[in-house]
C-alpha positions, 0 to 999 in steps of 0.5 A: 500500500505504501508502494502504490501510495509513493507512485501515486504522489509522483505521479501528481508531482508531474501534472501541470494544472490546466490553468498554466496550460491554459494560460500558455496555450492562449498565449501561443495562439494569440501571439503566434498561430493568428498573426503568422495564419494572417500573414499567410492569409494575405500572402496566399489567401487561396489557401489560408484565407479560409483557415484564418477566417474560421479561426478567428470567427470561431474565437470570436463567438467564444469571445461573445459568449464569454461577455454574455455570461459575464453581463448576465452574472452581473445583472443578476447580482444588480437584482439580487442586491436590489430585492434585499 
């Protein structure tokens, strides 16, 4: 049991919380995927004007979404403190 409960400690050692992932991963795309896909974009756009414009719509539906909840959680707050 103590055997199976060190390889279990090690194991949770080696994964990164998905919040760092996260934070990498927008990074890479934001500072290097959409300015390379957009220069290729205008420099072959027979080939990656497409590709580029799903992405960064794709991103922006995200990015609507996001708002949408956020505004919704604060307006509900705004009732909620006003029926108190």
């Amino acid at each position: 049991m103590y055997r199976k409960g060190q390889e279990v400690k090690a194991l949770k050692k080696q994964i990164i919380p998905s919040s760092i992932l996260k934070k990498d991963v927008v990074e890479v795309i934001n500072e290097k995927l959409l300015p390379y896909l957009g220069i290729l974009a205008d420099n072959q756009p027979e080939i990656y004007a497409d590709t580029y414009a799903k992405i960064t719509h794709y991103i922006d539906l995200i990015n609507q979404k996001i708002r949408t909840r956020r505004s919704k959680a604060t307006a509900e707050e705004e009732v909620t403190s006003e029926a108190e």
